[in-house]
Every structure is written in structure tokens, then in C-alpha cells.
C-alpha beads as a LAMMPS data file, in Angstrom:
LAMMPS data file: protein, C-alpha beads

86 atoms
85 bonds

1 atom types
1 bond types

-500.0 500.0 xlo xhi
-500.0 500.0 ylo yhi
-500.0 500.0 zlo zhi

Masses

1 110.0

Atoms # bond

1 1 1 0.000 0.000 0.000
2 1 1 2.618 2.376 0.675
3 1 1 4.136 1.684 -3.020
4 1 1 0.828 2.723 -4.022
5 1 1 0.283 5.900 -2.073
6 1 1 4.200 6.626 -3.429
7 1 1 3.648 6.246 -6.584
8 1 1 0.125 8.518 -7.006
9 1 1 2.602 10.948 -5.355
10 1 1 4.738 10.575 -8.261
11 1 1 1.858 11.212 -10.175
12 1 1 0.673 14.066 -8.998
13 1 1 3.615 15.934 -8.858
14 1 1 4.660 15.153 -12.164
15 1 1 1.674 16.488 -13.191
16 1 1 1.617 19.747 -11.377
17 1 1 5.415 19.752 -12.792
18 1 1 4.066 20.066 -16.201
19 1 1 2.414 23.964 -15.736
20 1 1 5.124 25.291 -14.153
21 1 1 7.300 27.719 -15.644
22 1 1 11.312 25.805 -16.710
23 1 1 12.865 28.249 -13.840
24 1 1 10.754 26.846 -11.164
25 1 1 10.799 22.429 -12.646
26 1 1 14.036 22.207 -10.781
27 1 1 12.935 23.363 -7.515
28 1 1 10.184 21.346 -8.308
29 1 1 12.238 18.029 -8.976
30 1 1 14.008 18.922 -5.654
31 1 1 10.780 18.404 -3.783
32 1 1 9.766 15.548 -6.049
33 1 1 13.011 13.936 -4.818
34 1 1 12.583 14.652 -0.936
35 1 1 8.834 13.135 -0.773
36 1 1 10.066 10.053 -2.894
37 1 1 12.587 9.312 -0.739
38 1 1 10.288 9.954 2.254
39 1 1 7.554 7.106 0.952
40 1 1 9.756 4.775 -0.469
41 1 1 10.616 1.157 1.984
42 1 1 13.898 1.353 3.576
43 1 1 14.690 -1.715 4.939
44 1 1 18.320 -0.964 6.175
45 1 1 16.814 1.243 8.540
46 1 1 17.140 -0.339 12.239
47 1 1 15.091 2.159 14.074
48 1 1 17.961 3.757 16.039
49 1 1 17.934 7.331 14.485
50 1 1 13.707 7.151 14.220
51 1 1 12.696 11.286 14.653
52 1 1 9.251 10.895 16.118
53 1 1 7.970 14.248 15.862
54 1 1 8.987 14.055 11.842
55 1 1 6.549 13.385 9.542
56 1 1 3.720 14.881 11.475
57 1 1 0.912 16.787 10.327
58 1 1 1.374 20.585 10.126
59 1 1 -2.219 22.380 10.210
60 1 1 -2.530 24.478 6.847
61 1 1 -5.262 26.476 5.690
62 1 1 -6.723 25.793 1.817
63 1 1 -6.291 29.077 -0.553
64 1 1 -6.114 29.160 -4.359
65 1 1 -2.125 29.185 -4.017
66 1 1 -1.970 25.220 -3.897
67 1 1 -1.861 24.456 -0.504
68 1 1 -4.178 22.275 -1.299
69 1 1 -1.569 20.195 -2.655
70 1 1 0.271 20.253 -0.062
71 1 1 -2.508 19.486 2.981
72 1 1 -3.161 16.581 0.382
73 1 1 0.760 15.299 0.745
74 1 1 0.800 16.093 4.325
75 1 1 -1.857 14.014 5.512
76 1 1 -0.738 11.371 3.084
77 1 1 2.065 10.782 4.770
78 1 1 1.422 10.530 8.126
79 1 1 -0.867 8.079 6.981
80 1 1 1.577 6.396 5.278
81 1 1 3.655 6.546 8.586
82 1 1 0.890 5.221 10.742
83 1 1 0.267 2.317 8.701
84 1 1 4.400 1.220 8.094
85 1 1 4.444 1.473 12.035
86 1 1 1.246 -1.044 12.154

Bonds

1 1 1 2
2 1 2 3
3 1 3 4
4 1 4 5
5 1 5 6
6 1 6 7
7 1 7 8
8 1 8 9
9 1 9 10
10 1 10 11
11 1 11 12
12 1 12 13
13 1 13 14
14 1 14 15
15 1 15 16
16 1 16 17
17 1 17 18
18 1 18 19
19 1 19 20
20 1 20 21
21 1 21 22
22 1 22 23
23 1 23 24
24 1 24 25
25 1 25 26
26 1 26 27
27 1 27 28
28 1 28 29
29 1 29 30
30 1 30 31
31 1 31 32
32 1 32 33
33 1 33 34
34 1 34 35
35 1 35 36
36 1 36 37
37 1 37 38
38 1 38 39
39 1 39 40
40 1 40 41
41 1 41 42
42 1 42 43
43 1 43 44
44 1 44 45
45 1 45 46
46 1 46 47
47 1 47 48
48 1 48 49
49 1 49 50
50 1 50 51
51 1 51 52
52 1 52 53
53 1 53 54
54 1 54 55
55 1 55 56
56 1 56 57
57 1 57 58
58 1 58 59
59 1 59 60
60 1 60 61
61 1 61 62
62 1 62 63
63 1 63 64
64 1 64 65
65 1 65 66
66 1 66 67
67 1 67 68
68 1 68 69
69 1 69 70
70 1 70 71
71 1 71 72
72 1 72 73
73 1 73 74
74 1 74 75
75 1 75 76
76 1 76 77
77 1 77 78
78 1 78 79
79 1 79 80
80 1 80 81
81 1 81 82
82 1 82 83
83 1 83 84
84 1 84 85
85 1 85 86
């Protein structure tokens, strides 16, 4: 499931990636990058450096700017987080 959920990020993104201007794609792939890395399985990780305050939900309020996009994401992946940690 969490494949899943990474990949429709993917989508999405790539997608929004498409309408923006070429100055702002690379700060855009930069981002891409970060949340990728964020959803994808590591399983070298043994726990010991676990942040448990990251990853959590930061309260945003919807206006025509996108950050509707990015409540979306957010809330994504803390439930992403909540069901890796069972």
C-alpha cells in the first residue's frame, strides 16, 4: 500500500510539474526527490535514528495558491507513517 500511495505521489507531482514555468521544474524536482525518498521502503533502517515528531501533520489552511496540494501530501504521509508502524 505504501508503493501505491508513493507512486500517485509521483503522479501528482509530475503532473503539477508540467504547468510550471522551466525556472521553477528544478525546484520542483528537488521536492519531487525529498517526498520520494520519504515514501519509499527502507529496509536498512534499524530504528535507532527514528525522529518521532517528523513526519507529522502541520495544520494548513486551503487558498487558491496550492496548498491544497500540499494538505493533500501532508496528511498522506502521516498516513503512510501510521500504517508502516502497524
Amino acid at each position: 500500500e505504501l508503493e501505491a500511495l508513493s507512486n500517485h505521489h509521483m503522479l501528482l507531482f509530475n503532473r503539477k510539474k508540467t504547468k510550471l514555468p522551466p525556472a521553477q521544474k528544478a525546484l520542483y524536482d528537488g521536492e519531487l526527490k525529498q517526498v520520494k525518498l520519504i515514501l519509499t521502503l527502507n529496509t536498512e533502517n534499524d530504528g535507532s535514528s527514528l525522529d518521532l515528531d517528523k513526519g507529522k501533520t502541520v495544520e494548513t489552511i486551503e487558498v487558491a495558491d496550492g496548498s491544497e496540494m500540499k494538505a493533500l501530501c501532508e496528511s498522506s504521509v502521516s498516513k503512510a507513517a501510521e500504517m508502516a508502524a502497524g
